[in-house]
C-alpha positions as a Python dict, from the first residue, in 0.01 Angstrom:
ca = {
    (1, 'X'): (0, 0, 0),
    (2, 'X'): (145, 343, -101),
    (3, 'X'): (187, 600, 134),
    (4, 'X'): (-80, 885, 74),
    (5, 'X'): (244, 1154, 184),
    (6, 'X'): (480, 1071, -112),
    (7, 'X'): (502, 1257, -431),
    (8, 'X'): (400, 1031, -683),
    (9, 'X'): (483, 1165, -1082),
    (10, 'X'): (132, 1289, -1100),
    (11, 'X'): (185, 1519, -792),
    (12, 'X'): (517, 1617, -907),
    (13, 'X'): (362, 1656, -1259),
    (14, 'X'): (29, 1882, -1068),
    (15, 'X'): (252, 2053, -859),
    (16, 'X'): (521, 2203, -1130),
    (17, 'X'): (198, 2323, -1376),
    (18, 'X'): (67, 2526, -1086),
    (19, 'X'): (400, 2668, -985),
    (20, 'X'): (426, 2764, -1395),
    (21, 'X'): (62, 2930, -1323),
    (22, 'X'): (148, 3109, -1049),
    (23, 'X'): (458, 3201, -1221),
    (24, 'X'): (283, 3326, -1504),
    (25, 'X'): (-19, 3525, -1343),
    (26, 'X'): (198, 3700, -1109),
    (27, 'X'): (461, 3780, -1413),
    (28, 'X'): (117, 3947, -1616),
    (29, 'X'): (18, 4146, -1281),
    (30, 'X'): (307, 4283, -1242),
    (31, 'X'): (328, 4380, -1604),
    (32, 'X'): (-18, 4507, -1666),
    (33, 'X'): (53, 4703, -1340),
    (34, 'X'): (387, 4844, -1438),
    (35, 'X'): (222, 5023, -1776),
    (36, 'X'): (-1, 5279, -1736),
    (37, 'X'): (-278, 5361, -1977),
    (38, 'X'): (-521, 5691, -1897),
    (39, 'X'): (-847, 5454, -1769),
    (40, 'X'): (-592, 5287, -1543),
    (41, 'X'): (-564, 5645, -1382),
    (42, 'X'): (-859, 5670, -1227),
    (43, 'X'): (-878, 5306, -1104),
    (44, 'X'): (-580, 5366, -903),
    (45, 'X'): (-692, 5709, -767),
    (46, 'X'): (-1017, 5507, -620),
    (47, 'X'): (-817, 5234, -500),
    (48, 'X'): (-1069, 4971, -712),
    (49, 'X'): (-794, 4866, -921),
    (50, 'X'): (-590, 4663, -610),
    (51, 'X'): (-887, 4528, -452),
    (52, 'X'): (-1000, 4378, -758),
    (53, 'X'): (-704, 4218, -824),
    (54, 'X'): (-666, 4104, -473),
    (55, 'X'): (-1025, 3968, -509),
    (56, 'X'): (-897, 3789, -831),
    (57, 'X'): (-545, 3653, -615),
    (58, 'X'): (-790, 3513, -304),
    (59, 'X'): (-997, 3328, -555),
    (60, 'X'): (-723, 3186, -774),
    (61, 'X'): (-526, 3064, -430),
    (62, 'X'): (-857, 2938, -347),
    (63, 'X'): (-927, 2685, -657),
    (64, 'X'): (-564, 2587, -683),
    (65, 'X'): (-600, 2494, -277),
    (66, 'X'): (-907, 2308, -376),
    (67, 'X'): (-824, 2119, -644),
    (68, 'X'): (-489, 2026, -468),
    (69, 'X'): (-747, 1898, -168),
    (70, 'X'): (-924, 1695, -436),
    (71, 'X'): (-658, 1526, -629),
    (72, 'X'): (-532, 1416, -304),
    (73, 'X'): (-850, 1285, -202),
    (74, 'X'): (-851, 1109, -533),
    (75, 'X'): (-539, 932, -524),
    (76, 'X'): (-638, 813, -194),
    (77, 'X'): (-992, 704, -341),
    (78, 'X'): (-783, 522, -611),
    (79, 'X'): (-554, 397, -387),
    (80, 'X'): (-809, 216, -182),
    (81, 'X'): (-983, 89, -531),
    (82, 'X'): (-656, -77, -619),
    (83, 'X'): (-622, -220, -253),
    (84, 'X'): (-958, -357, -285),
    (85, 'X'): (-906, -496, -625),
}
């Protein structure tokens, strides 16, 4: 019986295309926030502009820490399958 703690290839395979996500979403923040265009103006001088995109940030974090939770419940659902078997 595997151990449910180990890094199997698909974890390591899951967990190196959400670092590249992460990598990439907080590369185009950064960017988009870096270049200023007139409209962008007038978000900034409300303040809208950062709590939308910390709105956006909490509910990415939130459906990569939820479909982390359910592969992981998965592979133990398989697991017991195969045990079973």
């Amino acid at each position: 019986m595997k151990n449910c703690a180990t890094f199997g290839p698909h974890m390591i395979r899951m967990s190196k295309r959400i670092f590249l996500l992460a990598f990439l979403l907080t590369t185009t923040l950064f960017r988009g926030m870096a270049q200023t265009a007139p409209g962008d103006d007038f978000m900034r001088s409300m303040g809208k502009m950062y709590v939308v995109v910390t709105a956006i940030g909490i509910i990415f974090l939130g459906i990569v820490i939820f479909l982390i939770y359910l592969d992981r419940k998965l592979t133990k659902l398989e697991n017991q399958t195969k045990h079973n078997d």
